[in-house]
BAKOL-271738 format. One record per residue: residue number from 1; x, y, z of N, C-alpha, C, CB in turn. Coordinates in nm, 3 decimals. Each point is the difference from the previous one (the first is absolute). Glycine has a CB too. Example, Ala and Ser with C-alpha at 12.3 -4.5 7.8 and 13.67 -1.06 7.14 Angstrom:
<vokols>
@num: 1	n.c1: 1.319	n.c2: -0.569	n.c3: 0.780	ca.c1: -0.089	ca.c2: 0.119	ca.c3: 0.000	c.c1: 0.090	c.c2: 0.120	c.c3: 0.000	cb.c1: -0.189	cb.c2: -0.117	cb.c3: 0.125
@num: 2	n.c1: 0.154	n.c2: 0.222	n.c3: -0.197	ca.c1: 0.082	ca.c2: 0.119	ca.c3: 0.006	c.c1: -0.077	c.c2: 0.109	c.c3: 0.073	cb.c1: 0.118	cb.c2: -0.063	cb.c3: -0.215
</vokols>
This chain:
<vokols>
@num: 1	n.c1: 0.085	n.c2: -0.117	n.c3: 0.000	ca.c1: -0.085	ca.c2: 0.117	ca.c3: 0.000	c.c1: 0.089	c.c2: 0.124	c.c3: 0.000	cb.c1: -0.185	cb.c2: -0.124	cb.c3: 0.122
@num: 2	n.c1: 0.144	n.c2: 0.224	n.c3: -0.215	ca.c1: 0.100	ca.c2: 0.098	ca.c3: -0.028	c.c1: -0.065	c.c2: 0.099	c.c3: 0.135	cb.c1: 0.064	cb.c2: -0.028	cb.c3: -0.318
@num: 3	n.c1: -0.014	n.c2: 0.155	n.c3: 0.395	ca.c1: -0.014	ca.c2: 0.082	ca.c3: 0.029	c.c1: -0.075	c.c2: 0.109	c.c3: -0.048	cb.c1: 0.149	cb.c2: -0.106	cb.c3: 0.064
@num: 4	n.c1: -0.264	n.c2: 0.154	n.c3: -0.033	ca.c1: -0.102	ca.c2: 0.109	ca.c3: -0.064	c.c1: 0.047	c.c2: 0.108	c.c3: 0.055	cb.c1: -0.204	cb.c2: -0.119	cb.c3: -0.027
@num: 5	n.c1: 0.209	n.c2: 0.228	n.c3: -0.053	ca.c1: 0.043	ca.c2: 0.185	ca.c3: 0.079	c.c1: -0.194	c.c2: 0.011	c.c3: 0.065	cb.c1: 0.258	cb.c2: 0.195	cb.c3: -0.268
@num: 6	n.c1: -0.188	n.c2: -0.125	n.c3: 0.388	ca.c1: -0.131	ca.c2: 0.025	ca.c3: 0.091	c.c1: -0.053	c.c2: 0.152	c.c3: -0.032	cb.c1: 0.093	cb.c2: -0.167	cb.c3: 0.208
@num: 7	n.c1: -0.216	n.c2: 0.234	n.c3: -0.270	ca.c1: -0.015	ca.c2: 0.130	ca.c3: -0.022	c.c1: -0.122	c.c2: 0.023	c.c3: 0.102	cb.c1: 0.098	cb.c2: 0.014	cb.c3: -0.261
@num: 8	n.c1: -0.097	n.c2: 0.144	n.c3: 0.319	ca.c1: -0.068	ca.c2: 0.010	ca.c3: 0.084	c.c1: -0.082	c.c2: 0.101	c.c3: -0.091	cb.c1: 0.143	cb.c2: -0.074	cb.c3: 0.222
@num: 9	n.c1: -0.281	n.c2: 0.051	n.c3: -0.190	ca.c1: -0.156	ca.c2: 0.096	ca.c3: -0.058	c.c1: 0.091	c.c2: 0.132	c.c3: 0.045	cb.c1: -0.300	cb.c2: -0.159	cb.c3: 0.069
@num: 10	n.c1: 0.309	n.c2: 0.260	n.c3: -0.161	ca.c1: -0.005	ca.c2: 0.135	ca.c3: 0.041	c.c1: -0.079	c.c2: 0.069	c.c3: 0.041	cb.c1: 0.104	cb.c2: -0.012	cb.c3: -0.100
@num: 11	n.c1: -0.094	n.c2: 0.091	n.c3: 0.255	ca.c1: -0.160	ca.c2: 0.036	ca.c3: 0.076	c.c1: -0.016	c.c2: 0.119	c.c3: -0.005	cb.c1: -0.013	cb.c2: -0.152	cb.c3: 0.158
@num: 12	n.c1: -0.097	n.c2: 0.194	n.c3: -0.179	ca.c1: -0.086	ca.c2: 0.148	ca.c3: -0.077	c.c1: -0.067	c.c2: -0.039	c.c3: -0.085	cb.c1: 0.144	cb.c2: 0.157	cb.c3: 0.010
@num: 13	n.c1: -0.201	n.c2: -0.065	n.c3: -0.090	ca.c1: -0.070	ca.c2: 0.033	ca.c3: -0.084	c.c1: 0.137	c.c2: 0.030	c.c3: -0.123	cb.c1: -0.242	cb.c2: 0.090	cb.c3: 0.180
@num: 14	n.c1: 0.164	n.c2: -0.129	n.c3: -0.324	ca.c1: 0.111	ca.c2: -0.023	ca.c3: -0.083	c.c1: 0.000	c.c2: 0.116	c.c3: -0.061	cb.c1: -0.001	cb.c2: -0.231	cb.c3: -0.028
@num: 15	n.c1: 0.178	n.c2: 0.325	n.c3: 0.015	ca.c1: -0.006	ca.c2: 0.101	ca.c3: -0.070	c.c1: 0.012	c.c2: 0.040	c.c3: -0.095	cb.c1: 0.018	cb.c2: 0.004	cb.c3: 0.116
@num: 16	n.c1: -0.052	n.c2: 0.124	n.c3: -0.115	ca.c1: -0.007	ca.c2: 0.075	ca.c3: -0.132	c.c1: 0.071	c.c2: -0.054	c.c3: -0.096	cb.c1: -0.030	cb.c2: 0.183	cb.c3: 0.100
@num: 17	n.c1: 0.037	n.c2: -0.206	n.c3: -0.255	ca.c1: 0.123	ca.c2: -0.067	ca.c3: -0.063	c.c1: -0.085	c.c2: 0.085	c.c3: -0.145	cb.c1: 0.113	cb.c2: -0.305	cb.c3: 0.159
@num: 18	n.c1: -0.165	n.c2: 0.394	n.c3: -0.138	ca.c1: -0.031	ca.c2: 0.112	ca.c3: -0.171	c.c1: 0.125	c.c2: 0.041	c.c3: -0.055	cb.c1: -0.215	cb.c2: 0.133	cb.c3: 0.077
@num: 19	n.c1: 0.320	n.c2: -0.076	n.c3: -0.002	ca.c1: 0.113	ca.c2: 0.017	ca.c3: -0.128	c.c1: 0.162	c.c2: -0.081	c.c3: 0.032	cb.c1: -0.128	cb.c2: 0.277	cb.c3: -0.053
@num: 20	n.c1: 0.179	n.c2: -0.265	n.c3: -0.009	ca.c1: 0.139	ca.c2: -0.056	ca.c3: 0.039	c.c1: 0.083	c.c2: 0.068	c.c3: 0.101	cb.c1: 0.000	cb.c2: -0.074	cb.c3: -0.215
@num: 21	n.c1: -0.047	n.c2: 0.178	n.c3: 0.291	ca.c1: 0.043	ca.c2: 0.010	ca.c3: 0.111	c.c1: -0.043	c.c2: -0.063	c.c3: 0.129	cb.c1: 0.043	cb.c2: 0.162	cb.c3: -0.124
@num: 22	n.c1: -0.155	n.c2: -0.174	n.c3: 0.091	ca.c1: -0.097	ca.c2: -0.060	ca.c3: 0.124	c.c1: -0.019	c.c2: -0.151	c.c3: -0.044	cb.c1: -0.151	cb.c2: 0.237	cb.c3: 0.059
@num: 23	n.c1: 0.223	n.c2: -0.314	n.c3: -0.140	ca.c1: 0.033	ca.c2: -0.097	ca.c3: -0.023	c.c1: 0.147	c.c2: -0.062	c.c3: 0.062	cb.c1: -0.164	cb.c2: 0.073	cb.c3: -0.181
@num: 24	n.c1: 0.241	n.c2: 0.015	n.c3: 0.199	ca.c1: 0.118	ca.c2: -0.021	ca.c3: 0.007	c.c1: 0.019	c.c2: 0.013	c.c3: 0.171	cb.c1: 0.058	cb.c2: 0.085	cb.c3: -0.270
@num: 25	n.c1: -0.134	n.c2: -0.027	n.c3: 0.305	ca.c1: -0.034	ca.c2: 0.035	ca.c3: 0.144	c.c1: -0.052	c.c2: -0.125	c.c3: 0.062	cb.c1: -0.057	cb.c2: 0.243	cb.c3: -0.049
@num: 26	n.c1: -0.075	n.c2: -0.290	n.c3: 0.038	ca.c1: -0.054	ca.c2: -0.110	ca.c3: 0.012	c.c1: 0.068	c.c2: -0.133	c.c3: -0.009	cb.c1: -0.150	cb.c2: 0.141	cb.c3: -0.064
@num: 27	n.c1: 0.242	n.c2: -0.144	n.c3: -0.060	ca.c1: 0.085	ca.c2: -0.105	ca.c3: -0.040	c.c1: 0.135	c.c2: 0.005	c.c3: 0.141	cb.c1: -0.076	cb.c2: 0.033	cb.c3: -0.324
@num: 28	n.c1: 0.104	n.c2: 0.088	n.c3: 0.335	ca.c1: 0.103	ca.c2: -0.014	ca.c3: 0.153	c.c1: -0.048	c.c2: -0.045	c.c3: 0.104	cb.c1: 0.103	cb.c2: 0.167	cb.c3: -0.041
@num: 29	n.c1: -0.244	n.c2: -0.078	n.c3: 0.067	ca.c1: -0.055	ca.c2: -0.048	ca.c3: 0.195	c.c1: -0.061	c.c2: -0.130	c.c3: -0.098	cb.c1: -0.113	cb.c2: 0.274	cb.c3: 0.239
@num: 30	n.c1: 0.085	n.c2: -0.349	n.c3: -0.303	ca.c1: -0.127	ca.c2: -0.094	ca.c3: 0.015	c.c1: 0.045	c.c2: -0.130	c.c3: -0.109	cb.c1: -0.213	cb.c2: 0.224	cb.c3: 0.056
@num: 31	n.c1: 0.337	n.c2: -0.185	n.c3: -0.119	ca.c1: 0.031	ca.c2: -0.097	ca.c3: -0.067	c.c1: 0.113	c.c2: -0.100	c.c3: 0.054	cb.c1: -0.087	cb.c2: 0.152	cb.c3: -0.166
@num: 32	n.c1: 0.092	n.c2: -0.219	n.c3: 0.083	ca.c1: 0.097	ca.c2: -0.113	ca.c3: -0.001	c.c1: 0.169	c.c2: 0.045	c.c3: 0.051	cb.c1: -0.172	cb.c2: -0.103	cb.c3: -0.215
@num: 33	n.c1: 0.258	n.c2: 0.062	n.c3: 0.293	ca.c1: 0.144	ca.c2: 0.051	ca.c3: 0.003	c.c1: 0.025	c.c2: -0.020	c.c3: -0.214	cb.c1: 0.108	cb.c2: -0.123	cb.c3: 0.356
@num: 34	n.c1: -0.058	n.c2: 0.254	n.c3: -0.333	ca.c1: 0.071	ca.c2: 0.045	ca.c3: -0.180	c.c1: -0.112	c.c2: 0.004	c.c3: -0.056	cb.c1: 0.225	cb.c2: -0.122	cb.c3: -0.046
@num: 35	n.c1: -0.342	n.c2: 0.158	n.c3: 0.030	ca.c1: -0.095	ca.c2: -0.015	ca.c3: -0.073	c.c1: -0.016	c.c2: 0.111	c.c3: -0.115	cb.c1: -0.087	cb.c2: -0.122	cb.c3: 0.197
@num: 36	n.c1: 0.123	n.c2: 0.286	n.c3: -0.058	ca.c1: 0.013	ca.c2: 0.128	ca.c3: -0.061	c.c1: 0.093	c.c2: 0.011	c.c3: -0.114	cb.c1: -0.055	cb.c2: 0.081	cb.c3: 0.210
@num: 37	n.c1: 0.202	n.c2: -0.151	n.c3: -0.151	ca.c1: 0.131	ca.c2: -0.041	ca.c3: -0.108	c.c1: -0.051	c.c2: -0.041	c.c3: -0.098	cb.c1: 0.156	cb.c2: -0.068	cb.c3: 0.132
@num: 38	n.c1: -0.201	n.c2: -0.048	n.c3: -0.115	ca.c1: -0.016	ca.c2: -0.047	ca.c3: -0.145	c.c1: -0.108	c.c2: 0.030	c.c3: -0.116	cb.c1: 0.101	cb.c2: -0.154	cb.c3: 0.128
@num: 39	n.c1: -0.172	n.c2: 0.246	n.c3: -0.048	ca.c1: -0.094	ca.c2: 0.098	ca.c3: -0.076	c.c1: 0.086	c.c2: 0.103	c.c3: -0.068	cb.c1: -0.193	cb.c2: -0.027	cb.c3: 0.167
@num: 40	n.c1: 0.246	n.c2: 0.066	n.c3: -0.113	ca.c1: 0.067	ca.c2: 0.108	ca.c3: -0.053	c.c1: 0.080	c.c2: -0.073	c.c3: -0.087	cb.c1: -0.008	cb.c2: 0.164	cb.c3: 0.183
@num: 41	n.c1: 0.086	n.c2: -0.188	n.c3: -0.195	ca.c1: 0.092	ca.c2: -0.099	ca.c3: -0.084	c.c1: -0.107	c.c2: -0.056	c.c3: -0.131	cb.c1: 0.170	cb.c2: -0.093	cb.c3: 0.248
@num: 42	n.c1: -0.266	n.c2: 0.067	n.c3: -0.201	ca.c1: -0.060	ca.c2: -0.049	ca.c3: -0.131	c.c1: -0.101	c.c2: 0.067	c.c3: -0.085	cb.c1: 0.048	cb.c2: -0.177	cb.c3: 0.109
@num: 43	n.c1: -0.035	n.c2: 0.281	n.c3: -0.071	ca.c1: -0.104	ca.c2: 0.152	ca.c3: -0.019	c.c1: 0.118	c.c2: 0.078	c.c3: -0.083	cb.c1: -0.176	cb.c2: 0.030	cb.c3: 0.269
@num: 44	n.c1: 0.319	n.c2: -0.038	n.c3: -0.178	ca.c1: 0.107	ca.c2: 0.095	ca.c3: -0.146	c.c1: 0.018	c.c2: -0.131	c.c3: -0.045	cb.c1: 0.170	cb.c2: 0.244	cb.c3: 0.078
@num: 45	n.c1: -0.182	n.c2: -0.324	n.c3: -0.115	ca.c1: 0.067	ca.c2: -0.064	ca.c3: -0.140	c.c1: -0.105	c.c2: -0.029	c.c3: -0.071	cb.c1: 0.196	cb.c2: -0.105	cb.c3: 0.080
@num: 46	n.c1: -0.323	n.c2: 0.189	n.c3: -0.102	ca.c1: -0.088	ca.c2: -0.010	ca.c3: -0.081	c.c1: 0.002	c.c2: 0.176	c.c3: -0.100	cb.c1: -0.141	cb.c2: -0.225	cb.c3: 0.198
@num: 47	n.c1: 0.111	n.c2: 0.198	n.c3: -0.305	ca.c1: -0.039	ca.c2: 0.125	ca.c3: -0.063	c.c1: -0.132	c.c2: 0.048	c.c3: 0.044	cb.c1: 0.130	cb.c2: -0.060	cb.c3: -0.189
@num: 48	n.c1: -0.077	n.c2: 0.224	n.c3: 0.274	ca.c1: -0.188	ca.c2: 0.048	ca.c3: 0.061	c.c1: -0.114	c.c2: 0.020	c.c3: -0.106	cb.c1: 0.106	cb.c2: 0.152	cb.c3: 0.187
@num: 49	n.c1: -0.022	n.c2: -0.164	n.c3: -0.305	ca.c1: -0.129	ca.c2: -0.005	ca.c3: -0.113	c.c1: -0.080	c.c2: -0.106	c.c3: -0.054	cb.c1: 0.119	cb.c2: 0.149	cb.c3: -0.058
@num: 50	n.c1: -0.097	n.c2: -0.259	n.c3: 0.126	ca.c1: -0.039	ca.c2: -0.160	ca.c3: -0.015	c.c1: -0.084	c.c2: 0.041	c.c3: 0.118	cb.c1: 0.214	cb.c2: -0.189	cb.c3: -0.102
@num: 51	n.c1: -0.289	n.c2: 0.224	n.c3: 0.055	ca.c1: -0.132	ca.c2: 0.009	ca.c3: 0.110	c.c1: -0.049	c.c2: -0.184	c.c3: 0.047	cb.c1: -0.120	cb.c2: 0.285	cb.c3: -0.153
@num: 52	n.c1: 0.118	n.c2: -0.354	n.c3: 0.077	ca.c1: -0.041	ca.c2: -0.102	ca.c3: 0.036	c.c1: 0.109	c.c2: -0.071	c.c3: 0.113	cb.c1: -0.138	cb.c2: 0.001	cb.c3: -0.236
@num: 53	n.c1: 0.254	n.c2: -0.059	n.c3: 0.180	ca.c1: 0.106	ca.c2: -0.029	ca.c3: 0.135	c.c1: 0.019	c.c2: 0.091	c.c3: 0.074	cb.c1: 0.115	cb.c2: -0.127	cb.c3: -0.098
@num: 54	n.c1: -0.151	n.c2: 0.249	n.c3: 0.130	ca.c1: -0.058	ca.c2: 0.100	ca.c3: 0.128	c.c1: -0.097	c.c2: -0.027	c.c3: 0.075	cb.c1: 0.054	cb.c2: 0.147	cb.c3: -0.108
@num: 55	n.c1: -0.122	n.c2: -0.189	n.c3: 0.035	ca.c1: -0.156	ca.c2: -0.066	ca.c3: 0.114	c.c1: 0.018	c.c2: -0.115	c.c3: -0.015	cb.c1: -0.198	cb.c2: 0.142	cb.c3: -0.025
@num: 56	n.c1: 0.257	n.c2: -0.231	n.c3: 0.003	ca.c1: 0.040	ca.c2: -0.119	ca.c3: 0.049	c.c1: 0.051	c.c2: -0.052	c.c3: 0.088	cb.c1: -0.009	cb.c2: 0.018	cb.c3: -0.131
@num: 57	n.c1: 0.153	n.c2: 0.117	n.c3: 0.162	ca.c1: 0.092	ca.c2: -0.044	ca.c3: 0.102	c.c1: -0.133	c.c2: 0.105	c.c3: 0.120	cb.c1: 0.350	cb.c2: -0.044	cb.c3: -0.149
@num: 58	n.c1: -0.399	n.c2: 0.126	n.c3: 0.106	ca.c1: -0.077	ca.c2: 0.096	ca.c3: 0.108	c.c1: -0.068	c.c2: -0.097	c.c3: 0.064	cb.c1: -0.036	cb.c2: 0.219	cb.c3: -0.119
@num: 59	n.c1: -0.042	n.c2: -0.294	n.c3: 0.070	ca.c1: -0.125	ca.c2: -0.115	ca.c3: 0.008	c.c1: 0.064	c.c2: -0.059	c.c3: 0.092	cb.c1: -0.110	cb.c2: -0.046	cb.c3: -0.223
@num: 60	n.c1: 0.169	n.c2: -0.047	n.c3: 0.147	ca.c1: 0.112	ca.c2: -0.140	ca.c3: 0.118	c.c1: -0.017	c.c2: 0.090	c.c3: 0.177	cb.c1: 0.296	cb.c2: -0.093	cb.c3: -0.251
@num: 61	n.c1: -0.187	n.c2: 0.180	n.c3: 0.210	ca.c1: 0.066	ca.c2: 0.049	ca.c3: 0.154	c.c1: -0.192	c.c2: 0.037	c.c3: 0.098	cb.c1: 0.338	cb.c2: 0.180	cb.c3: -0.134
@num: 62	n.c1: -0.382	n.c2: -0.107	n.c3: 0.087	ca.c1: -0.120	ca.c2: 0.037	ca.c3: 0.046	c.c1: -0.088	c.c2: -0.135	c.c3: 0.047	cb.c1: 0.020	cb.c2: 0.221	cb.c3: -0.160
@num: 63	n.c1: -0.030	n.c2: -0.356	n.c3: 0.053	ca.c1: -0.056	ca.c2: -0.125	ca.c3: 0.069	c.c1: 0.078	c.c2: -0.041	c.c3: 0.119	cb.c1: -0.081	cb.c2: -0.078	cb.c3: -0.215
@num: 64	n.c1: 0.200	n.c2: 0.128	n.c3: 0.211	ca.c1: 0.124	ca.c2: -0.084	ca.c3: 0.105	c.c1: -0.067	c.c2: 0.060	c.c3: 0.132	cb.c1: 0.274	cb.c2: -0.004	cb.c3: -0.155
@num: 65	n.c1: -0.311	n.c2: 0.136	n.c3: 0.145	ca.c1: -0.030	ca.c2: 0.132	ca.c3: 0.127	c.c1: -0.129	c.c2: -0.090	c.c3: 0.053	cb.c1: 0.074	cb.c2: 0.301	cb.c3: -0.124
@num: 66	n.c1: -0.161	n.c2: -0.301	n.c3: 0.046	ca.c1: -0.160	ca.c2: -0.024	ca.c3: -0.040	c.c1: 0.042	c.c2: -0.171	c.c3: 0.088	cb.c1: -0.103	cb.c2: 0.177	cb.c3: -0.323
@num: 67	n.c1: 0.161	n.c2: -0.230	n.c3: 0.259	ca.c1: 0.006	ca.c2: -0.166	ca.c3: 0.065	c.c1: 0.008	c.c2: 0.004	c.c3: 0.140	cb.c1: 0.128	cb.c2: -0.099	cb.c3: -0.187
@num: 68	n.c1: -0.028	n.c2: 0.161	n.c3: 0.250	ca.c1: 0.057	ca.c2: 0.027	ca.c3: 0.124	c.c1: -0.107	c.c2: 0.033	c.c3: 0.091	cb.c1: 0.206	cb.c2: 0.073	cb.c3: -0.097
@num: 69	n.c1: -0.312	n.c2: 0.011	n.c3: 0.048	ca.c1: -0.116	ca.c2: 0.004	ca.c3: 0.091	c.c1: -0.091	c.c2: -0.063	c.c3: -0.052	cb.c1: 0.042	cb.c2: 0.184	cb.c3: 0.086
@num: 70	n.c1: -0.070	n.c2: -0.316	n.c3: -0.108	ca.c1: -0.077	ca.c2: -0.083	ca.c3: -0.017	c.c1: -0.006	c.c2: -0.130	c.c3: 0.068	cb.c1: 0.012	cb.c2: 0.122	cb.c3: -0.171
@num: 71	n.c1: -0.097	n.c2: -0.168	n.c3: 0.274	ca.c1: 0.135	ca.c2: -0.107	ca.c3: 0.065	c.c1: -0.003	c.c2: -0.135	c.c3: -0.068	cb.c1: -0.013	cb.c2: 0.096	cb.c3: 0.250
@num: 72	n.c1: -0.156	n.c2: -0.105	n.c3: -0.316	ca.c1: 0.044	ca.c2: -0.148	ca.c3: -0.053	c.c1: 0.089	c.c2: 0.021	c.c3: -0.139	cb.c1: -0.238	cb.c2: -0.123	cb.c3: 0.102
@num: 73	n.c1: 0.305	n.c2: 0.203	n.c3: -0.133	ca.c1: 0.058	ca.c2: -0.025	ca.c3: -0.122	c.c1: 0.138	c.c2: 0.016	c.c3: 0.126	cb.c1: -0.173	cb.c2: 0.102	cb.c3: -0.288
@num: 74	n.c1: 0.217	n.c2: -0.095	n.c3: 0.379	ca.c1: 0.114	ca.c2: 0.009	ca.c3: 0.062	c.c1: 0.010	c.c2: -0.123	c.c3: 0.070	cb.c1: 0.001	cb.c2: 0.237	cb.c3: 0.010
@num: 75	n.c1: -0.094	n.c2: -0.297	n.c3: -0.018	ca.c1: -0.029	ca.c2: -0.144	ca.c3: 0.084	c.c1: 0.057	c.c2: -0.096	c.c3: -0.135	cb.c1: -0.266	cb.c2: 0.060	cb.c3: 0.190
@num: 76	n.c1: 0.213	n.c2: -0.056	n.c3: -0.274	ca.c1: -0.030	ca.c2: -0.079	ca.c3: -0.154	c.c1: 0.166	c.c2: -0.009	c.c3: -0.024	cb.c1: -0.277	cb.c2: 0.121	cb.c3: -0.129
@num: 77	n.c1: 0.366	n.c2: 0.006	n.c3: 0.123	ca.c1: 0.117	ca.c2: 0.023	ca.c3: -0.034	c.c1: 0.055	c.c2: -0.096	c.c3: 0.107	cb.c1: -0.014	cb.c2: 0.244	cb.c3: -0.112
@num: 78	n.c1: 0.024	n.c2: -0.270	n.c3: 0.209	ca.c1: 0.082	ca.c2: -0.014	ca.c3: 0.134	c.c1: -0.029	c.c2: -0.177	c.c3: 0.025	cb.c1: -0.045	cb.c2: 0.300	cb.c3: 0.124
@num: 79	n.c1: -0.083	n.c2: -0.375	n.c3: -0.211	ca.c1: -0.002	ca.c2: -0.133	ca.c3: 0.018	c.c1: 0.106	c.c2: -0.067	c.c3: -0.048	cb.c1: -0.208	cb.c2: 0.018	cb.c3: 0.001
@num: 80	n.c1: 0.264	n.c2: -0.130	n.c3: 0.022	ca.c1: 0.089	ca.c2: -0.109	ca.c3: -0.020	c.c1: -0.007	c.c2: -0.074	c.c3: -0.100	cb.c1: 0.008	cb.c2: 0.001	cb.c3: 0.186
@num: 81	n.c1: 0.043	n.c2: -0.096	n.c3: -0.243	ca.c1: -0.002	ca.c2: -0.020	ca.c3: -0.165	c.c1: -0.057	c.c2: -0.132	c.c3: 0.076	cb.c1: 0.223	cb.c2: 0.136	cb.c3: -0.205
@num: 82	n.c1: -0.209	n.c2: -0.176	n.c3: 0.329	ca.c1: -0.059	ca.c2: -0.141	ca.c3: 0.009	c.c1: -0.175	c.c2: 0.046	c.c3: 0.071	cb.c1: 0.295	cb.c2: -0.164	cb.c3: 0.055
@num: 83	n.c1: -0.263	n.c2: 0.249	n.c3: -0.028	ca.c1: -0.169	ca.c2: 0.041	ca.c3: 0.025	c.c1: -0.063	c.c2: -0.021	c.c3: -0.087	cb.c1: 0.020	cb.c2: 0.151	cb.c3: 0.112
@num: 84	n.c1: 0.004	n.c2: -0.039	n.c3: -0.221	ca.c1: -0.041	ca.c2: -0.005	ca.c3: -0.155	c.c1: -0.045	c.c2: -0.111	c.c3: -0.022	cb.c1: 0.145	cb.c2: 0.133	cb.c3: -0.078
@num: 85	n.c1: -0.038	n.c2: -0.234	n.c3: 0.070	ca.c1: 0.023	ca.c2: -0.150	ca.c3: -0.075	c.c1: -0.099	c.c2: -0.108	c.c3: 0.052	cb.c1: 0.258	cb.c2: 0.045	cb.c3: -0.021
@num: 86	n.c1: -0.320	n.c2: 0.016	n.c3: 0.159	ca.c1: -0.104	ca.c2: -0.090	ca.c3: 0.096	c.c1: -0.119	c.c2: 0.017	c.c3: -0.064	cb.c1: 0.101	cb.c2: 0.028	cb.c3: 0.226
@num: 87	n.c1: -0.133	n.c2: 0.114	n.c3: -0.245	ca.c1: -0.127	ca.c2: 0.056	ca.c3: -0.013	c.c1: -0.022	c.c2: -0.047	c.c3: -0.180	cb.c1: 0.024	cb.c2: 0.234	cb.c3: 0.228
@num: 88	n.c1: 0.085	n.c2: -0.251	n.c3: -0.317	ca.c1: -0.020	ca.c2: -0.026	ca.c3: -0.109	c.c1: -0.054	c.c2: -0.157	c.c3: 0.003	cb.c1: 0.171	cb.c2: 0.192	cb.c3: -0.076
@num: 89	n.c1: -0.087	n.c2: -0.287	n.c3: 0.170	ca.c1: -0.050	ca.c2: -0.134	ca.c3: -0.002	c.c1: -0.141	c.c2: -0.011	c.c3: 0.051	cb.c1: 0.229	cb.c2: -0.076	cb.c3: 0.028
@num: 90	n.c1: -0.248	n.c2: 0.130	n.c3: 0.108	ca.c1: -0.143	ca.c2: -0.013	ca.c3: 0.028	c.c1: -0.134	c.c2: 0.055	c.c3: -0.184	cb.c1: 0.120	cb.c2: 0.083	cb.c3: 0.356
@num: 91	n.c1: -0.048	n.c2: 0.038	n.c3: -0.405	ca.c1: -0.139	ca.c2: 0.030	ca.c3: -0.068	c.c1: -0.028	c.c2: -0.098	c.c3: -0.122	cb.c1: 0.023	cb.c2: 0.255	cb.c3: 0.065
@num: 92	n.c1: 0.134	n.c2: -0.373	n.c3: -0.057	ca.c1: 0.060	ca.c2: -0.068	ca.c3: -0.168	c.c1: -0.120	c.c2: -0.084	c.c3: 0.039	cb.c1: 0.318	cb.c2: -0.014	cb.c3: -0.079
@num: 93	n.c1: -0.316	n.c2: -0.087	n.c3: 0.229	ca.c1: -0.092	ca.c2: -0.111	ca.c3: 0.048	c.c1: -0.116	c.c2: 0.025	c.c3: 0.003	cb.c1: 0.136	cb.c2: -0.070	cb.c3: 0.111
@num: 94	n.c1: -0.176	n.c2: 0.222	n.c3: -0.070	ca.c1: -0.159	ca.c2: 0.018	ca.c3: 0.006	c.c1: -0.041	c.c2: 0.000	c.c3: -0.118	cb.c1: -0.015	cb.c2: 0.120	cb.c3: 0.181
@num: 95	n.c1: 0.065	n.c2: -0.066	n.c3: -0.259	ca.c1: -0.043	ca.c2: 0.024	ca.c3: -0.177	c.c1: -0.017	c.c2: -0.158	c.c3: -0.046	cb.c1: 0.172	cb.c2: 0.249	cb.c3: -0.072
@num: 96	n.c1: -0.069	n.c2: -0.364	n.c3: 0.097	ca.c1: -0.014	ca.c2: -0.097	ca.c3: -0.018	c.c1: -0.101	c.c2: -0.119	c.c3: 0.063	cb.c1: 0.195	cb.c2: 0.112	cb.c3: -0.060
@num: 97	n.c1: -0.247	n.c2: -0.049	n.c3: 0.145	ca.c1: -0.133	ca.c2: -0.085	ca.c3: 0.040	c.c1: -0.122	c.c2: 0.031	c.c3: -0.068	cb.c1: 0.086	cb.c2: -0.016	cb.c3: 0.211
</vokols>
């Protein structure tokens, strides 16, 4: 059994994230360790005129914020591959009766 990273629900109310400042903000108090970094990093190595890989990488980081205060999607992330692997056998047998 491999080791799972443990993430904790971020507590408040989820913030503001309308422009890339208040994205980048949010991404420090509420994101992931390096999350802000690697936003940034992947925000300049895009052309700002590719509007589309702009709201792509915008999107991603903002679900990452958005996930963090959600708990069953922080629960879902944090299960075990043999958990998983239980719950898949139980639904393989029920389907098979």
């Amino acid at each position: 059994m491999t080791a799972q990273p443990h993430y904790e629900t971020a507590p408040g109310p989820v913030p503001p994230m309308r422009t890339l400042a208040e994205l980048r903000d949010a991404l420090a108090t509420h994101g992931l360790p390096g999350d802000r970094i690697r936003f940034d990093v992947e925000l300049g190595a895009v052309d700002l005129d590719d509007l589309t890989s702009v709201r792509e990488i915008v999107q991603a980081y903002r679900h990452r914020v958005l996930m963090r205060h959600d708990t069953g999607a922080t629960a879902a992330i944090t299960r075990s591959d043999a958990d998983i692997a239980a719950e898949l056998r139980r639904k393989m047998e029920a389907g098979a009766r």
